[in-house]
N, CA and C of each residue as an Amber inpcrd file, in Angstrom:
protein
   582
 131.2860000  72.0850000 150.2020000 132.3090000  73.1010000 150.0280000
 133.6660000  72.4280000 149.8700000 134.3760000  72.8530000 148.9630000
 135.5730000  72.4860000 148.7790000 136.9000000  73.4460000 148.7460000
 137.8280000  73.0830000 149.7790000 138.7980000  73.9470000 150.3930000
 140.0740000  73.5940000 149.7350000 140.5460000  74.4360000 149.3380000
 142.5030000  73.7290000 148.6050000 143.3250000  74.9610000 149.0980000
 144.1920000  73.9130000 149.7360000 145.3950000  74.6460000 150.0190000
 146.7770000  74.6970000 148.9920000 147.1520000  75.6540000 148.8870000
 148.3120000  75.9590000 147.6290000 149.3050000  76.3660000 148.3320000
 150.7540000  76.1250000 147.7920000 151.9540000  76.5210000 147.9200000
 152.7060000  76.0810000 147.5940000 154.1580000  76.4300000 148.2890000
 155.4210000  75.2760000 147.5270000 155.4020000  74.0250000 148.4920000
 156.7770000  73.0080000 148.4900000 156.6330000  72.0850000 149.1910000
 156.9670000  72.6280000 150.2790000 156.7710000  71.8940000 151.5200000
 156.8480000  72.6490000 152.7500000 156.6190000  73.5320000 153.2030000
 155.4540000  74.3340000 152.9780000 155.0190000  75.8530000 152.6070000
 153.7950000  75.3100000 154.2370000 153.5710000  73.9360000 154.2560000
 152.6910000  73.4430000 155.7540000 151.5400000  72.7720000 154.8960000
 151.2710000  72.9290000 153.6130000 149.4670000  72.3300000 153.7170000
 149.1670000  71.1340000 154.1060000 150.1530000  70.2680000 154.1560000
 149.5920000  68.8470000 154.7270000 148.8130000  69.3570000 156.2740000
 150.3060000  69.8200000 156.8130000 149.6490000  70.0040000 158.4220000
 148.3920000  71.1660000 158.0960000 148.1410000  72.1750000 157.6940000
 147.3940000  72.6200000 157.8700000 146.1200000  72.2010000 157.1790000
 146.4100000  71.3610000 156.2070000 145.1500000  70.3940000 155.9980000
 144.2450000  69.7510000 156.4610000 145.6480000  68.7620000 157.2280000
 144.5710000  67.7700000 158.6420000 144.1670000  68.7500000 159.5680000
 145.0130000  70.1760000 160.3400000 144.5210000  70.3220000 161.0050000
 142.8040000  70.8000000 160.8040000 142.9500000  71.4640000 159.2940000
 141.6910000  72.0020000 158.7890000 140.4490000  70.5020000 158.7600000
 141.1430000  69.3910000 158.5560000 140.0390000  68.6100000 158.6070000
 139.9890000  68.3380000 159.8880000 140.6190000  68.1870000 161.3630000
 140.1030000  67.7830000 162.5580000 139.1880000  69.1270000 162.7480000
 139.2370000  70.6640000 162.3780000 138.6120000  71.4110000 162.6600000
 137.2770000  71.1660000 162.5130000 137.0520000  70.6400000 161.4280000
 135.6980000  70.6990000 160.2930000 134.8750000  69.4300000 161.4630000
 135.7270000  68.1890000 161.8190000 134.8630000  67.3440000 161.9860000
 134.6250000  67.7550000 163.5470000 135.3580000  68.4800000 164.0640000
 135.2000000  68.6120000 165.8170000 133.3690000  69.6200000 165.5510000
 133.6840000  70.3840000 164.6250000 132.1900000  70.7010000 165.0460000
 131.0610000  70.4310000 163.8590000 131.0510000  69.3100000 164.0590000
 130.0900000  68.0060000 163.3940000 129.8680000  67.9420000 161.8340000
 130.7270000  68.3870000 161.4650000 130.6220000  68.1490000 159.8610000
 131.2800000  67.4610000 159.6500000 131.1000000  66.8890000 158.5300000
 131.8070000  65.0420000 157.7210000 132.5260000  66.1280000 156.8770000
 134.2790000  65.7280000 157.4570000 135.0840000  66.0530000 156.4980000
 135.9770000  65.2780000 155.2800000 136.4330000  65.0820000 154.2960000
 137.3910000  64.3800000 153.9360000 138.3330000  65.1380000 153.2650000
 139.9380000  64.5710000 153.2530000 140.7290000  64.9330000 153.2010000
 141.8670000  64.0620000 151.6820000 141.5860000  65.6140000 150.8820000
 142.6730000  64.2580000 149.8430000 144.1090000  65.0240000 149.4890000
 145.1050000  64.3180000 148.8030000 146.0490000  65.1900000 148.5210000
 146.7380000  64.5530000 147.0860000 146.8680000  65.8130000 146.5500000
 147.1820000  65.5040000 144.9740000 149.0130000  65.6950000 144.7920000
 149.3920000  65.3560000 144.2210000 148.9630000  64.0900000 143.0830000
 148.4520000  62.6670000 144.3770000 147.2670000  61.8000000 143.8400000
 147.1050000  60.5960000 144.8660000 148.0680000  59.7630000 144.0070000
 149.3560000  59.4600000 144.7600000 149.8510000  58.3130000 144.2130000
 148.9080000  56.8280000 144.2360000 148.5380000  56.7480000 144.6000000
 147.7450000  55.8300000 144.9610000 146.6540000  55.0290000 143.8620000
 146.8330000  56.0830000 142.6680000 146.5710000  55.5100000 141.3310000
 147.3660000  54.9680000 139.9480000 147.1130000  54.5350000 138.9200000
 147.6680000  54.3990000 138.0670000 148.7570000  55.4310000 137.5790000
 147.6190000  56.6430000 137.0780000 148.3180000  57.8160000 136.6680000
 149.2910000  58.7040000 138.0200000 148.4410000  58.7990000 139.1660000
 149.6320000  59.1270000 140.3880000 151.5990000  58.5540000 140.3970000
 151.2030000  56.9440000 139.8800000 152.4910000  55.7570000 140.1420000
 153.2230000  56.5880000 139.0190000 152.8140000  57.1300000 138.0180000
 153.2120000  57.8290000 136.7960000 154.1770000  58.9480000 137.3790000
 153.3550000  59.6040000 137.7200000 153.8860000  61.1930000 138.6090000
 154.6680000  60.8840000 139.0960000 154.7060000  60.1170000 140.0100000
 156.0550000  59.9310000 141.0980000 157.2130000  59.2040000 140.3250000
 157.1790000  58.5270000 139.6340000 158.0760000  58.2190000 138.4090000
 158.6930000  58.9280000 137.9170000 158.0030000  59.9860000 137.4500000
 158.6030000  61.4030000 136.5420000 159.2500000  62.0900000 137.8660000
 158.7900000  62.3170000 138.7610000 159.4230000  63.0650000 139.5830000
 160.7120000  62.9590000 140.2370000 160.9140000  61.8010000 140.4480000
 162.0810000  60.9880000 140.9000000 162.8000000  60.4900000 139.7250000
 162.9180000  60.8800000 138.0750000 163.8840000  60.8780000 137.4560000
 163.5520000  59.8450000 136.4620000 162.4910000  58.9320000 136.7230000
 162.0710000  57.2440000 135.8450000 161.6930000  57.6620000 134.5460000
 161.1910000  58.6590000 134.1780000 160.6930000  59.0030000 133.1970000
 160.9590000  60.8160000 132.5820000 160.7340000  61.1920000 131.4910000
 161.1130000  62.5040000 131.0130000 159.8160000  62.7300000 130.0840000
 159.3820000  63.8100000 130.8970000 158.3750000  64.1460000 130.5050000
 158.2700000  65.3750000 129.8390000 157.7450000  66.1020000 128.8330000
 157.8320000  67.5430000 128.6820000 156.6390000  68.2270000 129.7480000
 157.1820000  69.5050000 130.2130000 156.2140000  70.4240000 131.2470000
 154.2740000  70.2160000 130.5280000 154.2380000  70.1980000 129.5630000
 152.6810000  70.0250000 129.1470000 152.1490000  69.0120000 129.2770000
 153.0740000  67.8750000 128.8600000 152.5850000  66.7170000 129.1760000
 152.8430000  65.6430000 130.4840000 153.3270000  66.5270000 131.6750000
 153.5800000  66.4000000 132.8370000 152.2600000  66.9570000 134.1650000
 151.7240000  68.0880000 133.3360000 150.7090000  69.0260000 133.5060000
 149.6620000  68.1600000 133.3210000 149.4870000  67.8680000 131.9560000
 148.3370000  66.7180000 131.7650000 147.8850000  65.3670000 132.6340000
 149.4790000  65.0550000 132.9630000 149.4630000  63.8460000 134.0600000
 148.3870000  64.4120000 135.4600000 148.9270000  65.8700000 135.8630000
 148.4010000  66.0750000 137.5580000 146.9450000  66.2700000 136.6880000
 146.8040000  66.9070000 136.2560000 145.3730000  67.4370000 135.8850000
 144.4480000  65.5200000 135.3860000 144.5080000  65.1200000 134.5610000
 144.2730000  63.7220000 134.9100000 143.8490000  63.0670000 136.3860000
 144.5530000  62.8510000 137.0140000 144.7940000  62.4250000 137.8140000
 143.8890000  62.9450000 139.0720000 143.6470000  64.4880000 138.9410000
 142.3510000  64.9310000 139.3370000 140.9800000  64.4710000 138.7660000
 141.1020000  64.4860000 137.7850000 139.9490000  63.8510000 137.0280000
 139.5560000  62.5390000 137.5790000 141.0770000  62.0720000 138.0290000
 140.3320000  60.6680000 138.1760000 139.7500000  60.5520000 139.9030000
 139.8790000  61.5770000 140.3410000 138.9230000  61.8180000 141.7570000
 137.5890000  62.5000000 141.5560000 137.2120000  63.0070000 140.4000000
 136.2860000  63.8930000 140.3580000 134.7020000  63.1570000 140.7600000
 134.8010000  61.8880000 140.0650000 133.2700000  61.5770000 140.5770000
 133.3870000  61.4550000 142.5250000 134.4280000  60.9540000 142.7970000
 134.3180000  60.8160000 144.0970000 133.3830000  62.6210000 144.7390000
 134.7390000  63.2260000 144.4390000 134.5830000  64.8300000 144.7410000
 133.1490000  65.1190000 144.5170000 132.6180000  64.6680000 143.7060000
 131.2410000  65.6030000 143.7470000 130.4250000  64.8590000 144.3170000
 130.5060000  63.5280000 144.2520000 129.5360000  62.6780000 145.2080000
 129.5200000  63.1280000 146.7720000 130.7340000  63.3210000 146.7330000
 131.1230000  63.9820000 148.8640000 129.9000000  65.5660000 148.9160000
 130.6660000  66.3480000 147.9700000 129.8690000  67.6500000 147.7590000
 128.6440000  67.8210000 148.0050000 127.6900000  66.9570000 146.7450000
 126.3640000  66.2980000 146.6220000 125.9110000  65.8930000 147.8020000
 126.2040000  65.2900000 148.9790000 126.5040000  64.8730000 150.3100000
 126.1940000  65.9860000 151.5480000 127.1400000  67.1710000 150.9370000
 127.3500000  68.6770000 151.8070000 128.5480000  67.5560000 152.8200000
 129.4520000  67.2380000 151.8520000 130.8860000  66.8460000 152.5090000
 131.5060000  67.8470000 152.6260000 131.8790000  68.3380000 153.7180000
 133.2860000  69.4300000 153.2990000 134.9270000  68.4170000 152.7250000
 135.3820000  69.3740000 151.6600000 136.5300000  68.6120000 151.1940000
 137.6280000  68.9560000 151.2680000 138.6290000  68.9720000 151.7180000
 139.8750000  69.8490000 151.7550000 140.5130000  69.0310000 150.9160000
 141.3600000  69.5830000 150.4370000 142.7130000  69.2970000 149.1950000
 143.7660000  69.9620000 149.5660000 144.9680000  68.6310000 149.5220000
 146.4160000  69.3910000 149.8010000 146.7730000  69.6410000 147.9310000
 147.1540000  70.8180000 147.6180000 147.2330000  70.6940000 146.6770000
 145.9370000  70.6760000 145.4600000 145.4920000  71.4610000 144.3700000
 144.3990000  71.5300000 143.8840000 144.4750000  71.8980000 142.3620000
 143.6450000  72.6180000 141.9620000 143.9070000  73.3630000 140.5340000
 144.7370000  74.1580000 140.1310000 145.3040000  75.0480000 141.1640000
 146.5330000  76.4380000 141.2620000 147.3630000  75.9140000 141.2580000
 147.6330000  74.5990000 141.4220000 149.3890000  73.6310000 141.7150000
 149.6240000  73.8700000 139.6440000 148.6920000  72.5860000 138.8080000
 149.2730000  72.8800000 137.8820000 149.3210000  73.7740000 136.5310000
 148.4810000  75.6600000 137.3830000 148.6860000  76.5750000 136.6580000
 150.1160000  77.3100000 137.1360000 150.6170000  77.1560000 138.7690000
 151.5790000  77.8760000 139.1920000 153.0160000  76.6810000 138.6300000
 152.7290000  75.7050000 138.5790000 153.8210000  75.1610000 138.1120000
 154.2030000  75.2450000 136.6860000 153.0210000  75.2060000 135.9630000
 152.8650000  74.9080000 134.2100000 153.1960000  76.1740000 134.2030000
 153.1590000  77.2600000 134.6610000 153.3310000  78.4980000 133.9990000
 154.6820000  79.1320000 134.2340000 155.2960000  78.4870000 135.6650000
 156.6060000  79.0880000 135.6750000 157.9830000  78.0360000 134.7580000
 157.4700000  77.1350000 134.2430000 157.9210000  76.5440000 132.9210000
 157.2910000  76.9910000 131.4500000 156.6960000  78.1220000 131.7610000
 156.2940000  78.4850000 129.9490000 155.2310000  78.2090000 129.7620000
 154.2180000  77.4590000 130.1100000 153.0130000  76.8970000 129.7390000
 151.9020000  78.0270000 130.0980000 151.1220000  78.2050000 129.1370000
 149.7470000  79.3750000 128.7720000 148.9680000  78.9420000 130.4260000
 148.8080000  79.7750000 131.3940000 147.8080000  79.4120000 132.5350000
 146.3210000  79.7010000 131.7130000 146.1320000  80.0210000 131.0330000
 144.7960000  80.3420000 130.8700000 144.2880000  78.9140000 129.7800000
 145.2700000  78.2770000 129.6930000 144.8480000  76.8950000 129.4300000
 144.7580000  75.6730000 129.9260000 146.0450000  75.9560000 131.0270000
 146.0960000  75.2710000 132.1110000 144.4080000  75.1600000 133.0570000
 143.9010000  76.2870000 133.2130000 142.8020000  76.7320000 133.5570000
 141.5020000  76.6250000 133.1440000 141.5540000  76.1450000 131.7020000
 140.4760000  75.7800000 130.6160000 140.6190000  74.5390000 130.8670000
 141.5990000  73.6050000 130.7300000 141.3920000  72.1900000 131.1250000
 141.2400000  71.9020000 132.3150000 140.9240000  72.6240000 133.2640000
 140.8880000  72.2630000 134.5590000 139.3540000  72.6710000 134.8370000
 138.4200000  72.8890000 133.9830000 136.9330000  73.5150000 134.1700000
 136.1020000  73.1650000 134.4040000 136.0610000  71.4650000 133.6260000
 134.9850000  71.0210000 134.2510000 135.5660000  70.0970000 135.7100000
 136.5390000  70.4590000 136.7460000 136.4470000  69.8480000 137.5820000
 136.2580000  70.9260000 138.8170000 135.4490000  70.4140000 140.4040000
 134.9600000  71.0030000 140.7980000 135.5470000  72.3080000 141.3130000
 134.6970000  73.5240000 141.6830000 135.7950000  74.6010000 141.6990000
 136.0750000  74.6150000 143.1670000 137.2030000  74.8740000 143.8030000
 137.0650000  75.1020000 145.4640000 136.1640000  76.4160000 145.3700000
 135.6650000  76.6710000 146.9020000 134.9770000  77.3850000 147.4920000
 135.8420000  78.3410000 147.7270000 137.2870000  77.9730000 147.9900000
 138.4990000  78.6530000 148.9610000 139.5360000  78.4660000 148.5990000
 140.4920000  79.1080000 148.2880000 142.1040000  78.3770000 147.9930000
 142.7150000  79.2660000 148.8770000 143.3490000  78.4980000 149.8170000
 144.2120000  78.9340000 150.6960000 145.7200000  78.9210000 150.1230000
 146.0900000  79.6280000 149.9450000 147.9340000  80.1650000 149.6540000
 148.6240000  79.9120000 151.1220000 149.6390000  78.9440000 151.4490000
 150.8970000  79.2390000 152.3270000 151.9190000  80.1690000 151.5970000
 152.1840000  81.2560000 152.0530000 153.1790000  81.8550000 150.8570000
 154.8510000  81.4780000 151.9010000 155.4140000  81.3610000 151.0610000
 156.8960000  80.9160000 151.8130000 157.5820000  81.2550000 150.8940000
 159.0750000  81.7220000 151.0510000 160.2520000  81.8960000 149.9470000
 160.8240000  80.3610000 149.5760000 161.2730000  80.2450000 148.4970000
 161.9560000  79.2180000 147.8650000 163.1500000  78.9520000 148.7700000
 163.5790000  79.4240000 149.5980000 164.8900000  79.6240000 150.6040000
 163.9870000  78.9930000 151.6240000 163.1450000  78.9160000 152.0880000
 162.4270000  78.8850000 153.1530000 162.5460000  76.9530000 153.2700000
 161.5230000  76.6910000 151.9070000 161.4870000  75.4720000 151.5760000
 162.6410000  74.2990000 151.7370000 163.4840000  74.8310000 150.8980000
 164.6610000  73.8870000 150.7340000 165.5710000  73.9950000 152.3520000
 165.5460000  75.2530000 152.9160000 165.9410000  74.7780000 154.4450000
 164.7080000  73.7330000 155.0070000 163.7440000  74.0210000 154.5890000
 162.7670000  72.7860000 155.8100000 162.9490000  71.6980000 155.0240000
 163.4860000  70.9710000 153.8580000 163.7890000  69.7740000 153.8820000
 164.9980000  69.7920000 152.9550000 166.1140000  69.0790000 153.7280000
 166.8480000  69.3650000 153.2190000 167.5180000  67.8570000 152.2740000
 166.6430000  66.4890000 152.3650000 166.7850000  65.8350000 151.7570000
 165.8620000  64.8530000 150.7010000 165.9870000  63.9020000 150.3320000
 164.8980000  63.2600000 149.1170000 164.1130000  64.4030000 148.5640000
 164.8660000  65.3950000 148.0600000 164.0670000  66.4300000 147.0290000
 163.8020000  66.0390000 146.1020000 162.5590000  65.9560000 145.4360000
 162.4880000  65.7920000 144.2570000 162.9910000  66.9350000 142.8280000
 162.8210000  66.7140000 141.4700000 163.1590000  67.6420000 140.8610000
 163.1250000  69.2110000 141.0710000 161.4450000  68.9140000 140.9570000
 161.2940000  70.6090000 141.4760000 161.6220000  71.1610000 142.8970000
 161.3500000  70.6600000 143.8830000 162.3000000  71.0690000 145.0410000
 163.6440000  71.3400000 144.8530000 164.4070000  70.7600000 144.2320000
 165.8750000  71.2830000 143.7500000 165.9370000  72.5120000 143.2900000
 165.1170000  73.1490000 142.5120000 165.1950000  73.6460000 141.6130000
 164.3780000  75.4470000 142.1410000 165.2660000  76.3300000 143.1130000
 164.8930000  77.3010000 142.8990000 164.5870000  78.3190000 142.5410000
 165.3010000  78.4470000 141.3550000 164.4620000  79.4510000 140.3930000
 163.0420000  78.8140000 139.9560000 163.2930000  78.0430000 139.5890000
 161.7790000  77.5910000 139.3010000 160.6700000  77.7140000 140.2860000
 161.4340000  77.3660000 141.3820000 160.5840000  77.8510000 142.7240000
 159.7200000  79.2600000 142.7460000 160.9330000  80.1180000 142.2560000
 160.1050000  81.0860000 142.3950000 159.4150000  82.0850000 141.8160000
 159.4310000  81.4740000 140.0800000 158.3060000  81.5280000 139.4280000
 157.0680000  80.9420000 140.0170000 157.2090000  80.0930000 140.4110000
 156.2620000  79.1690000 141.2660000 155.0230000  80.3140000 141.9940000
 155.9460000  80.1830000 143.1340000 155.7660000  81.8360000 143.6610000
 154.8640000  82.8470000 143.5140000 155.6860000  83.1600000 142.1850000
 154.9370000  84.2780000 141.5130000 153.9580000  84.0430000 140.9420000
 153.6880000  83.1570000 140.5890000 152.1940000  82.7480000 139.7380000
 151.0970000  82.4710000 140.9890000 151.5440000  81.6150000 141.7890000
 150.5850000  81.6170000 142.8890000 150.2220000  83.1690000 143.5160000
 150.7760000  84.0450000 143.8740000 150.7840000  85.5110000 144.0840000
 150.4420000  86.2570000 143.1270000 150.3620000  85.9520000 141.8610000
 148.9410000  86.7510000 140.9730000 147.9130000  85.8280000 141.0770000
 147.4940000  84.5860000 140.9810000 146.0420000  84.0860000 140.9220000
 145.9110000  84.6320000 142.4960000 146.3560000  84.4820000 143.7030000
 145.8210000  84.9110000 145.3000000 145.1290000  86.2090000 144.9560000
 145.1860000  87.3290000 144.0300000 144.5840000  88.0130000 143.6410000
 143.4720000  88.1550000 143.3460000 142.4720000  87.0230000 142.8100000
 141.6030000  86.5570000 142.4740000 140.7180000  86.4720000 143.5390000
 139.4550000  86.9300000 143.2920000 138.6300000  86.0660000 144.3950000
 137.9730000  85.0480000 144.6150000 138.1540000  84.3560000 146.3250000
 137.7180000  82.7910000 146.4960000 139.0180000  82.3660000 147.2750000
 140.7070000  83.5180000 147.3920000 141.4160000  83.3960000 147.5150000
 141.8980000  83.6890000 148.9820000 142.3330000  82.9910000 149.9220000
 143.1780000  84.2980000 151.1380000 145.0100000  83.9070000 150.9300000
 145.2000000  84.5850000 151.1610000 146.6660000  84.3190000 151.0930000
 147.1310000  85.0330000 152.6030000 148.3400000  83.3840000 153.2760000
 149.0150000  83.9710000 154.4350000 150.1760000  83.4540000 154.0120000
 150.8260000  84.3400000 155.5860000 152.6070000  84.0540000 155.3770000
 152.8920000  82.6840000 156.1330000 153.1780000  81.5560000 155.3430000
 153.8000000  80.2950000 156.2700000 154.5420000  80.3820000 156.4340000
 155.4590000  81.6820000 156.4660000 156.6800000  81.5200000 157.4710000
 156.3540000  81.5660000 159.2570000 155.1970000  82.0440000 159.2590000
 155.0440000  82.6430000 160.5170000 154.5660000  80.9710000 161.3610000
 154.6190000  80.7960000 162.5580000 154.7270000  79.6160000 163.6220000
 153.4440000  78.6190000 163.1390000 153.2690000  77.7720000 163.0890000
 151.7750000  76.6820000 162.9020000 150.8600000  77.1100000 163.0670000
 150.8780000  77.5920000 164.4460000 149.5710000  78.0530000 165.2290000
 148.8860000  78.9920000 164.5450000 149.6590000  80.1020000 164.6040000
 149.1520000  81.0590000 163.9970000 148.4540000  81.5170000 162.7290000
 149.4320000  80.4260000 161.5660000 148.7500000  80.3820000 160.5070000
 147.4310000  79.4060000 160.4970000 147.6240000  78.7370000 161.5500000
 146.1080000  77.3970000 161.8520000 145.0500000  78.4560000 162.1940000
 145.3410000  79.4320000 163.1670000 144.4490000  80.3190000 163.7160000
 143.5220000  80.7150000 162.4020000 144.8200000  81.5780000 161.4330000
 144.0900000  82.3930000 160.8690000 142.9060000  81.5910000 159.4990000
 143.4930000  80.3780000 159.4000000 142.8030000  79.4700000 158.2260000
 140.8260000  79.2200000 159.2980000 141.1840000  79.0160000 160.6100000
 139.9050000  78.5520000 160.9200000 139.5150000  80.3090000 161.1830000
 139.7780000  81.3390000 161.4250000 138.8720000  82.4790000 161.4620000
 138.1140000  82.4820000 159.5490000 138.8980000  81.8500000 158.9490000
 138.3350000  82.3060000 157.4060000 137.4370000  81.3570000 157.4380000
 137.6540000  80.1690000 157.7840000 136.6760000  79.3160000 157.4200000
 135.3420000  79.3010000 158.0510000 135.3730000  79.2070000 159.2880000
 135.0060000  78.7080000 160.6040000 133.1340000  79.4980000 159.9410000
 133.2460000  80.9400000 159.8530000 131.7880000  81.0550000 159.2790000
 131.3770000  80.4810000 158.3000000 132.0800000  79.6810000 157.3110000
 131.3370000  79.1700000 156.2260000 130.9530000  77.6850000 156.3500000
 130.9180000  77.5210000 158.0620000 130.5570000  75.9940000 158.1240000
 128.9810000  76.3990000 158.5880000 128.8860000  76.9620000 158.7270000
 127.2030000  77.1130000 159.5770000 126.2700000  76.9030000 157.9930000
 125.3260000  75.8090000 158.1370000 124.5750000  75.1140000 156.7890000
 123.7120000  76.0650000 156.9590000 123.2720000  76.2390000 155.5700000
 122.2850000  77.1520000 154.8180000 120.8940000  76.8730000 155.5710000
């Protein structure tokens, strides 16, 4: 099963990531935990380049970079799967339809190139205001963190796909706990193996 958490920056999915992976492994399932973009690759060193100003990219072919860059985890991803790994993802497929689309870009292509990679089981939404964000960090923003209107197209695109089902959507404004609570009541039955 594969779990992705979506939102803006600071919206919590890191923390509620790990906490989702100490959940998974406290009651005996092999979890792993990845988070996109992985700088940690070729095409990642790319991303963070563009992001921090090194490079100028157009929105499609910036899109292409994250989506790539998934690709280049995919054999891992299904080998874990294949396994009955549970997988959590900070960050997943909804990052570059909610981003590509609140710059102009077709989601339903964004979405076509993103097909053959694996589908989550779950996409968890932190929903937070663009106001929310930029108070919880208020420095080394990258482009799009600067940038709240864009934010909250952002937003809005994530809040029509949460529509969809496979989806829950909560409020990360509300305290850690609580939103931790409510991620392991969603999950927590879909760990018991077939």
């Amino acid at each position: 099963m594969l779990i992705a958490f979506e939102g803006l920056d600071q919206s919590g999915k890191q923390t509620q990531a790990e906490r989702l992976h100490s959940f998974v492994e406290s009651r005996g399932r092999t979890c792993r935990l990845l988070s996109f973009p992985a700088y940690d690759t070729s095409i990642g060193r790319e991303i963070r380049e563009a992001l921090h100003g090194g490079r100028a990219y157009l929105p499609d072919a910036l899109q292409l970079l994250y989506i790539a860059n998934r690709y280049e985890r995919k054999p891992q991803i299904e080998q874990w799967l294949a396994e009955g790994t549970i997988v959590v993802c900070d960050r997943y497929l909804a990052s570059s339809i909610a981003y590509g689309e609140a710059q102009g870009l077709d989601p339903a292509w964004l979405a076509d190139v993103q097909r053959l990679l694996p589908a989550p089981a779950l996409t968890i939404l932190l929903d937070i205001a663009p106001e929310t964000a930029a108070r919880r960090k208020k420095m080394n923003r990258d482009r799009y963190e600067r940038d709240l209107a864009l934010l909250s197209r952002v937003r809005q695109s994530y809040r029509r796909q949460a529509q969809q089902d496979g989806w829950l959507s909560l409020d990360g404004e509300r305290p850690k706990e609580a939103v931790a609570a409510d991620i392991v009541k969603a999950v927590e039955p879909r760990l018991a193996r077939p």
